[in-house]
Structures are given as C-alpha cells and as structure tokens.
C-alpha positions in Angstrom: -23.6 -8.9 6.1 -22.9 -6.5 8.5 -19.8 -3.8 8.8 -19.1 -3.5 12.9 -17.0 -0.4 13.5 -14.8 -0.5 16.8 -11.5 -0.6 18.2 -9.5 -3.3 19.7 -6.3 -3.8 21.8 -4.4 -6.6 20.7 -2.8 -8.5 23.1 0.7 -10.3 21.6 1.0 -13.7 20.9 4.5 -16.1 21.2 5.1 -15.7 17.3 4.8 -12.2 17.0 8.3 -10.4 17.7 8.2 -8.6 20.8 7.2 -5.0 21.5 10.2 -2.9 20.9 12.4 -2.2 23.4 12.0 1.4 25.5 13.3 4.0 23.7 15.7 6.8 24.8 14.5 9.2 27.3 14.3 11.8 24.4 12.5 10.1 22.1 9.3 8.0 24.8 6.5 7.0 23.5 2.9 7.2 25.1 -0.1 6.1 23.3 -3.9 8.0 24.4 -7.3 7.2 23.7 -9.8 9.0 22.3 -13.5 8.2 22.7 -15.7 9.9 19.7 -19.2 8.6 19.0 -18.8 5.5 20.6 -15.9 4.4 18.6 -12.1 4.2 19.8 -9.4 5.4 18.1 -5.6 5.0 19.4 -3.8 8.5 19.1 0.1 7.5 19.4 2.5 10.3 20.3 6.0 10.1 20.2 8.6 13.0 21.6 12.0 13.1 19.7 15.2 15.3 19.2 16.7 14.6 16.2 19.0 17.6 15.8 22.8 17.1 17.1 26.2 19.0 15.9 26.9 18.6 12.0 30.0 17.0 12.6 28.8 14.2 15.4 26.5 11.5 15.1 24.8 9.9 17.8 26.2 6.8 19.3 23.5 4.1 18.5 21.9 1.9 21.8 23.7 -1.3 22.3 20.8 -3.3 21.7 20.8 -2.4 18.2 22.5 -5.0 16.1 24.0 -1.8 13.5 25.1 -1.8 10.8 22.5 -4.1 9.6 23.6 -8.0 8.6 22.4 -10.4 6.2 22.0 -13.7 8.1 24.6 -16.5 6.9 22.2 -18.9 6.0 19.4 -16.8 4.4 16.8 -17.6 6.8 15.5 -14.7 8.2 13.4 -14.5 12.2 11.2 -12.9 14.0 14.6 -11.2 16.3 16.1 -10.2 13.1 12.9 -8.1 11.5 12.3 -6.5 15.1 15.7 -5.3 14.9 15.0 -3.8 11.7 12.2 -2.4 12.7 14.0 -0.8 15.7 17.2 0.2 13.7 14.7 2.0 10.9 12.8 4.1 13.6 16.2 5.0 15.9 17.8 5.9 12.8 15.1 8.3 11.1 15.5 9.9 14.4 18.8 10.4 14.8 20.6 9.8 11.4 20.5 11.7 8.2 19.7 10.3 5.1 23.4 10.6 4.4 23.8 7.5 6.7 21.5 5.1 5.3 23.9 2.8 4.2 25.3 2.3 7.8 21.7 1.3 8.8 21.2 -1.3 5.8 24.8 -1.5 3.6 23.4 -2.4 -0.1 24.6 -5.5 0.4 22.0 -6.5 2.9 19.9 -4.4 0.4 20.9 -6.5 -2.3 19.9 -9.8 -0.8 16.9 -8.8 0.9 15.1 -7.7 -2.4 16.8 -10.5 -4.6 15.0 -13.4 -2.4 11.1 -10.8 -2.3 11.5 -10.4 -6.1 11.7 -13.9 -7.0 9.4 -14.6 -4.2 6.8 -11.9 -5.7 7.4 -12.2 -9.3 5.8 -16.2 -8.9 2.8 -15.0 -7.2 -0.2 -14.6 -9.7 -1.9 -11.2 -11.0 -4.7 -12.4 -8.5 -3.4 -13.9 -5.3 -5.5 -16.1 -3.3 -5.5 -15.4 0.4 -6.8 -19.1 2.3 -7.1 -18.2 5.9 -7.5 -21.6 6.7 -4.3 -23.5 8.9 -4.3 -27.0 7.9 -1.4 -28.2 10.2 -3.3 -26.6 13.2 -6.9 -26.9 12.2 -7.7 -23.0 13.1 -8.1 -19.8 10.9 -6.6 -16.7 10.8 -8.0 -13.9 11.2 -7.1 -10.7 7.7 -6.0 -7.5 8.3 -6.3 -5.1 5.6 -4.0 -2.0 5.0 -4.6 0.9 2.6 -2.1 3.5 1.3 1.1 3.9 3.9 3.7 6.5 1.5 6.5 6.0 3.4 5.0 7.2 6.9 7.5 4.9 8.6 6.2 5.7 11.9 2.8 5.6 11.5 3.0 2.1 9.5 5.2 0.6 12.8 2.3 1.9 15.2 -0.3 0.1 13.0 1.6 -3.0 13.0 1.5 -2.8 16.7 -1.6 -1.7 17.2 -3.5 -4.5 14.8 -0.8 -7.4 16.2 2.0 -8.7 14.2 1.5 -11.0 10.9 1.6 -14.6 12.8 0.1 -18.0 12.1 -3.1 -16.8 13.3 -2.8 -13.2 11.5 -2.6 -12.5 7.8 -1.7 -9.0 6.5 -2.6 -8.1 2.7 -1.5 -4.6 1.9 -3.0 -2.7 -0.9 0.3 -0.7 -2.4 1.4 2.5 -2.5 4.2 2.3 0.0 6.3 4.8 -1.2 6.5 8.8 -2.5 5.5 11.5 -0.6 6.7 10.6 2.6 10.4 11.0 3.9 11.4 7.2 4.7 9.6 5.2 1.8 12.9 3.3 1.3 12.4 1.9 4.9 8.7 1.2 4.3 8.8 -1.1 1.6 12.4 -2.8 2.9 10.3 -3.7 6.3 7.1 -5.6 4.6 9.7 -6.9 1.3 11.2 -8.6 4.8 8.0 -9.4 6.2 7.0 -11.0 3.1 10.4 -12.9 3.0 10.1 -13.8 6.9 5.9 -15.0 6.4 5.3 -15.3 2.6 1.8 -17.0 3.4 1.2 -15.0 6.2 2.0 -11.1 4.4 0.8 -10.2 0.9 2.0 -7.6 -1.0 -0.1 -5.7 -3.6 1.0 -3.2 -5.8 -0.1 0.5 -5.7 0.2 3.4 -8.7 2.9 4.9 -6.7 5.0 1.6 -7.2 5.8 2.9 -10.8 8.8 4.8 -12.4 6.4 7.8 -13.0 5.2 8.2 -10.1 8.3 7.7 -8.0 10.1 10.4 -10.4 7.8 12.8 -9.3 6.6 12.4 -5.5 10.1 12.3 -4.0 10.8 8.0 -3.9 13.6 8.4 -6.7 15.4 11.2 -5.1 14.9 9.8 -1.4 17.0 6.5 -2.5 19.4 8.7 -4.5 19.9 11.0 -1.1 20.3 7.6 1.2 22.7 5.6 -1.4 24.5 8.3 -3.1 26.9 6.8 -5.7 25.0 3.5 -5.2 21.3 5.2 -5.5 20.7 4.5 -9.4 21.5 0.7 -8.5 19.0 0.6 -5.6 16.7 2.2 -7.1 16.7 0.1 -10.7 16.2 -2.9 -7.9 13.6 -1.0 -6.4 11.2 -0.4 -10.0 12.5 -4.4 -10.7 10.7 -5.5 -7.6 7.5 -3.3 -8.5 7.0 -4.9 -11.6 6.4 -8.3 -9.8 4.1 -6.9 -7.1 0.4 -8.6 -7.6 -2.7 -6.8 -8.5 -4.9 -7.9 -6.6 -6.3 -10.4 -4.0 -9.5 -12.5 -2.8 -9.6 -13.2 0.7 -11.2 -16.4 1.6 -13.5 -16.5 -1.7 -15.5 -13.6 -0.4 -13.5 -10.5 -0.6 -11.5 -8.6 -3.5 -8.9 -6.1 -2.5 -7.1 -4.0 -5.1 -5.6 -0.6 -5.3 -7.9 1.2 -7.7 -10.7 -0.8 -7.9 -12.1 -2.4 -10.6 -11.2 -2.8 -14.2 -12.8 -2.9 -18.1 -12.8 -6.3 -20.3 -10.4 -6.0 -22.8 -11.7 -8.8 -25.4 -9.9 -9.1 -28.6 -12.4 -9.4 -31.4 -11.6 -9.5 -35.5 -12.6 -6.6 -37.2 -15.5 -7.4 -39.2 -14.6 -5.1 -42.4 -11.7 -7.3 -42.6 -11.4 -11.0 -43.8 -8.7 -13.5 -43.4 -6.1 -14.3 -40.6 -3.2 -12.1 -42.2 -4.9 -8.7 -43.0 -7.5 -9.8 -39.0 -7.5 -6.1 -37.7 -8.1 -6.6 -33.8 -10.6 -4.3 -32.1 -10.1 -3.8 -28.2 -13.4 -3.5 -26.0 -12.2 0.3 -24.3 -14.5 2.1 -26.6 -16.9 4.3 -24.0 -20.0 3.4 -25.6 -19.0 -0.1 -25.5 -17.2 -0.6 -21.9 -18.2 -3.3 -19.7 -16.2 -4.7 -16.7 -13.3 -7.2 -17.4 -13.4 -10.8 -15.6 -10.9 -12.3 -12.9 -9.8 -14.4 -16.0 -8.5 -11.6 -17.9 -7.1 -9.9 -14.8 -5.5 -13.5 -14.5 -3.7 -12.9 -18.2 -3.0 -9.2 -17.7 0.7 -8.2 -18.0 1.5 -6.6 -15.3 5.2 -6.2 -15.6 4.5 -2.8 -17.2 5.6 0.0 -15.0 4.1 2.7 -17.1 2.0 3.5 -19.8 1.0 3.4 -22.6 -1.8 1.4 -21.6 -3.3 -0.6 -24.2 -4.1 -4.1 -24.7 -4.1 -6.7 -22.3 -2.2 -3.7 -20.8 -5.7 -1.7 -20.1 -6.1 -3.9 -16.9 -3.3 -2.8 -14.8 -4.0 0.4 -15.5 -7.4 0.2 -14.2 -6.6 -1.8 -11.4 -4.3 0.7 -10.0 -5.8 4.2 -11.1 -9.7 4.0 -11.3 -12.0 5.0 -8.5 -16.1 4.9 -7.9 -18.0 6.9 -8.8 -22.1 7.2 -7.5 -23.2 7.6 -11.0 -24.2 4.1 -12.9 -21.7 2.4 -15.2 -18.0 2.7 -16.8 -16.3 6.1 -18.1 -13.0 7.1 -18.5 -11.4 8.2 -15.8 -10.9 11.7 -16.6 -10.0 13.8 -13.7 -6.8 11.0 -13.9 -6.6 11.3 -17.1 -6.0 7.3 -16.7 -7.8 4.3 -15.5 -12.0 4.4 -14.7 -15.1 5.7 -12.7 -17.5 3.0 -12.1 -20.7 3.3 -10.6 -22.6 1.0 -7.5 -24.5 -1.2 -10.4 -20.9 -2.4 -11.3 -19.9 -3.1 -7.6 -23.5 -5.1 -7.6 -22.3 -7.1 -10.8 -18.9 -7.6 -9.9 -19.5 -9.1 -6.0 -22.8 -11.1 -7.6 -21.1 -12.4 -10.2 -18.3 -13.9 -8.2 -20.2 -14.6 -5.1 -18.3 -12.0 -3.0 -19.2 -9.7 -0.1 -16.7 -6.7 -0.4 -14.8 -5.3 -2.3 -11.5 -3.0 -0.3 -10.1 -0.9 -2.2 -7.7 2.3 -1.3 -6.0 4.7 -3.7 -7.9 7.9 -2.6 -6.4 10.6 0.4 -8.1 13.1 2.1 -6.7 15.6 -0.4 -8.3 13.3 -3.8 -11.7 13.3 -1.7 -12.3 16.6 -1.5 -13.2 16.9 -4.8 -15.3 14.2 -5.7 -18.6 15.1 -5.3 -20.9 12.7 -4.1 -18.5 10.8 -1.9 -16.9 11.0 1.9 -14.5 12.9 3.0 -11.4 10.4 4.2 -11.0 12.1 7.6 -11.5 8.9 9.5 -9.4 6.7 7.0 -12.3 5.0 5.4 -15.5 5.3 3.5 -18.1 3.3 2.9 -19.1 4.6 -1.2 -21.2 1.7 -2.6 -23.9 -0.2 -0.8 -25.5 -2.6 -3.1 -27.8 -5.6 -2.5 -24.8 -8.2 -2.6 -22.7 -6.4 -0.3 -20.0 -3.1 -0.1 -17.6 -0.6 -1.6 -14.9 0.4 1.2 -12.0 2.8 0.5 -9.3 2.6 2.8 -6.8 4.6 3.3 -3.6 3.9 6.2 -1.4 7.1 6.7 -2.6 9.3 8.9 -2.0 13.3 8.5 -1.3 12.6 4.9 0.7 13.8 3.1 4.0 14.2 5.3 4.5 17.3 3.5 1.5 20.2 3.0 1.1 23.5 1.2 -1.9 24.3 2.1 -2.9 26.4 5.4 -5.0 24.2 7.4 -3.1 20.5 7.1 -6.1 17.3 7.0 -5.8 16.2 9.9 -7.0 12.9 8.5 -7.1 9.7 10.7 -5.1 6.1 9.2 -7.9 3.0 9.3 -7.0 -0.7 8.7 -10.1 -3.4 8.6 -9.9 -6.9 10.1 -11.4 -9.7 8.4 -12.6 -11.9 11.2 -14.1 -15.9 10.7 -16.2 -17.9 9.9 -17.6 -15.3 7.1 -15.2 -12.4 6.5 -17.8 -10.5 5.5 -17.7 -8.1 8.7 -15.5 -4.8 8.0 -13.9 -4.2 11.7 -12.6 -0.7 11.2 -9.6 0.6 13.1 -8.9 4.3 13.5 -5.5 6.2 14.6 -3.7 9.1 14.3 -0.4 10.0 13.2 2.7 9.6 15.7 4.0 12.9 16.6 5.9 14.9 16.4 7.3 13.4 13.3 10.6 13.3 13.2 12.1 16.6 11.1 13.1 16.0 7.8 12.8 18.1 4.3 11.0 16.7 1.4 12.3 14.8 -1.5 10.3 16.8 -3.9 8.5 20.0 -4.4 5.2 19.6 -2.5 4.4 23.4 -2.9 4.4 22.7 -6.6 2.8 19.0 -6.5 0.1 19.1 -4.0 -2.8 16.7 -5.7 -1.4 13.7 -5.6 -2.2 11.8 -8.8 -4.2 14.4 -10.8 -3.5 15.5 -14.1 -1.0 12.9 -15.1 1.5 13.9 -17.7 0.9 11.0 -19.8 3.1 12.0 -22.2 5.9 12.4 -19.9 4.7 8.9 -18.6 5.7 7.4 -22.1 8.7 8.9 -23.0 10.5 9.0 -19.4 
C-alpha cells in the first residue's frame, strides 16, 4: 500500500451542477497556487463587503431563486442544490442572521430534514460504501472529508475543488458539521440536501459535535435560535432529531473504515459468576481498564446510537467511543482521560483491527490544530492531516477539513492550519491522495454564537455531569 500525496484540478463533469455563477464585483473570487515541497495546495481568496445601512438590505441577484422553494413534487436536482449553494454563500455575505428565514422559510426547512431523517435513520450503525456502478459497469472514485464546523465557505471551495458527488464520485463525510463556526445551520442543510439529492452517492457520518451537549456549548444552539427566532426551539429539536439517526461509521469498498473518533471497546455482556440463576444473573460489562479489548463491527452493528448524550454505558459504550476516542503511540486501550470520555488506543490495535477485518486504512478525524498541540507524540494538524499509526497491515490517518480552524480565536497567533480531504481511487482504495487548501478569505464578518474567549479547547474537559442532566 502506498499513501501518494498531491494535488489535483478537477475538471467537471455533465452531472455535477455547474460552477456558480460570477459573483458581484464586490465579493470576486480568485483562487492561487501555492507550491511547498513538491506538493500543491489551492489557496482560495474571496473579497466581500458585507456591511450596508441598518435599515436596508441588499437587493438579491436575479439569478437567485430567493426566498428558497420546496419543489412540488419532492424531487429535488442538481439546479435546485446549486441554487442553494449560491443563495447560502450571497446571503452570509450580505444578510444578517436575522434574515435567515427569507433564505430558507422553515417550511422548506421542514421538508428538507423530514425526507434526510427518514432517509438517515434506515441506514445502519455501519454503512457500507460499494463504489462499484452496476448499470454502467465503472467505479467511482471516494472522497473523504474530515471535520467542517460550519465553515460554510471553506466546505463550498472543497466541494469544488474535489468535484461534485456524481455517479462517478462518492462523498463520505466524517461529522462534525456544526458549532464553532458562524453558518453551521447552512452547512448541515447543504449535505442533509445532498444526501436527499444522491443518497448512494453522499454519506453522512455523525461527529461529537452532532449532540445536544456539544451544540449547547459551541455556539450551534444559539446560531439556529439567532436565524429562526420564535421558530428556533422548533428547528433546532429537528436539528438534534436528525443527529440521532446519523451513522457511525463506514467501510469503503471492504478495505477502509472511516469514523469520527476512531475505534471503540467490546462491550460483552457476561453473568456474574458470584451469582446463580437467571432472576438474581448480575451482568458485568467488559469496560473495566485491566480488562479492555477492542469491540467488533458486530457490536458496532447492535450499538444504540440514538443516544445524543451520555451517560454512556452498555451497548451505549460504543458510540461513545466511536465519536470521542483518539490514538494514542503507546500500546493498547485506556480511558480517555484528557476527554474525560471515550479511548486512547495504541498502533498494536490499529494492527488488530485492519488485520482482523482485512482492511488497509483506517480515516478517522475528530482532532484540530488546537487538540494536537498537546498530544505528545503526535503531528501537529497544520496541513490538515497526519499520518499517526503505521502498522504492518496498513495506516492511521487523521483528517481534518476546515481550514483556519476555529472561525473564532483567543489566542495571539491564530493556526493558520490548512483543510485536507483524501481521494479513494480504484481498483484498491488503498492509496490516501491528500488534498491541501486554505481557508477563503476574508471571511465574511460575523460575531460568534458563543464565548470563544472562555471555550477555546474544543472538546476538553467535558462536563459530564452537565452532559447528563441537561
């Protein structure tokens, strides 16, 4: 197996939607190319004015179909998502949140997350991604996506930039698509419509941040409450509804296992052995730390994963891995502690897990440039991906997607960091094509929707008690 880092332009095909459509003078977009150790990354830029008199709005281009409609037969098309995609970035330009529901009314809300809901909530725990087209004999090439938080702008580059999901392109995105930055609500309504518009063509996997929890804390909560107003606490009850049925995780093309955290502990009910008979059976659940070993796809298969929050226990356990562990270089399974949730496993349980199953990789994202910097051992994330376990059956990748993360920053010097996303290419999958960019600036301005001074690691030190009673 080998991982092949480099950087391709991808020229459109007839399905994908076409490029959107020139913007306004004050808001053009040029895109420049950086060459750094023989490896290309695309550095977008975007110029914008988003600042007009409190008591005018802009007048919106005629070739945007606003407010946003609901088609009248259900069906949605490639013309209606680019419109969406167009509407979402004019508007985060030139709207305030205020106006939201002139962009999408809840109505078209509504529908749009009714139809992904059902849609998601049938898919299993562990979704199997088949890149192979039986009605035209080809396959598709995967493209892998790490966290996005609601960096509208950065997410529509990359969907540019890597080509748009088509019969010949599959997208599976590893969660987190909200908190932290300004226009999550927009982020998870564009690939909820993608999945609607492609659902074998766009997979959708949940992240930690797709929790009531987290989206109390970073900002996602209030962000829907500041768009929708009096109709907020609707939305937003939709919004944690359609979480619960996002997937875990995925295997793409039988050789590759993508998840947000990583990997996860076997939680195998056994009968206490001081204990005899079925009524007074005490059961005993393999967490122990002396006695943790890794869980199986069949367990992850049986996990509930409707459980936004903890308390983790029971079958419970594995969701709560799945979405909060990370690796660790040192051998074997421990609690996860700077978390205070989930595991750290080491590269002899990457080796088990990918030999076990017969798979190559294992892409995994969950970790920004502001988690890395205190994990010892491992990368930085300043180019959007590390490489953390190389074992004899194949590799650990950590991917990450939103560049300049977070949005928002406290701290003096901001990262900086470059967004990746990996292609998956046939006949083996097993070759990790790593795309780099950078963020699109200037971003347009916008204040936070919580306090970043206050919150700046991301997911550390959980208040899990908080996490239970909330």
């Amino acid at each position: 197996m080998h991982l092949v880092l480099r950087h391709t332009m991808t020229l459109p095909t007839d399905s994908e939607p076409p490029p959107p459509s020139p913007p306004p003078p004050d808001s053009a977009t040029d895109t420049a190319t950086a060459t750094e150790n023989g490896a290309t990354t695309t550095t977008p830029t975007s110029s914008s004015s988003s600042e007009n008199p409190p008591d005018s709005l802009p007048t919106p281009p005629q070739e945007l179909q606003l407010p946003i409609s609901w088609p009248q037969d259900g069906t949605l098309s490639v013309e209606w998502i680019h419109n969406l995609m167009q509407c979402f970035d004019w508007s985060s330009r030139n709207f305030p949140p205020s106006e939201f529901p002139s962009v999408l009314p809840v109505q078209v809300f509504d529908s749009l997350i009714l139809v992904a809901s059902k849609m998601l909530h049938k898919e299993p725990n562990c979704v199997t991604v088949d890149p192979f087209r039986p009605n035209s004999g080809t396959t598709a090439s995967v493209v892998v996506v790490g966290d996005v938080h609601g960096q509208l702008h950065d997410l529509l580059f990359l969907l540019k930039d890597a080509g748009y999901p088509s019969d010949d392109r599959i997208f599976v995105f590893n969660g987190d698509y909200v908190d932290r930055g300004a226009w999550g609500l927009e982020t998870f309504m564009l690939l909820l419509a993608w999945k609607v518009f492609m659902p074998h063509n766009v997979y959708l996997l949940r992240g930690n941040h797709e929790s009531k929890y987290c989206t109390s804390v970073y900002g996602y909560e209030k962000e829907v409450m500041a768009k929708y107003g009096d109709k907020g606490k609707h939305v937003y009850r939709k919004c944690l509804g359609c979480f619960e049925g996002l997937p875990l995780a995925s295997i793409v093309a039988g050789c590759v296992f993508t998840a947000h955290g990583g990997l996860f502990r076997s939680v195998t009910v056994t009968p206490s052995k001081r204990l005899k008979g079925k009524k007074n059976r005490k059961i005993h659940l393999n967490h122990d730390n002396k006695t943790l070993t890794l869980g199986s796809l069949e367990e992850l298969s049986k996990a509930r994963r409707s459980v936004l929050d903890p308390p983790w226990e029971g079958p419970n356990l594995i969701p709560g891995d799945v979405l909060w562990s990370d690796p660790s270089k040192n051998p074997g399974l421990a609690p996860n502690k700077e978390r205070g949730i989930g595991l750290l496993w080491g590269p002899d349980c990457t080796e088990e897990f990918l030999k076990k199953y017969q798979l190559k990789l294992v892409i995994r994202s969950h970790e920004g440039p502001d988690a890395r910097e205190k994990r010892d051992g491992l990368d930085r994330m300043s180019e959007g991906y590390t490489i953390d376990h190389v074992v004899d059956s194949g590799k650990l990748i950590t991917l990450f997607s939103a560049p300049d993360y977070p949005q928002f920053q406290a701290t003096e010097e901001r990262y900086n960091n470059k967004g990746a996303y990996v292609v998956l290419e046939p006949p083996n999958f097993d070759n990790a094509i790593f795309h780099g960019f950078t963020a699109v600036t200037p971003r347009p301005k916008v204040n936070a929707y919580y306090n970043f001074e206050e919150v700046i690691d991301s997911d550390e030190e959980l208040d899990l008690e908080s996490m239970v009673t909330s």
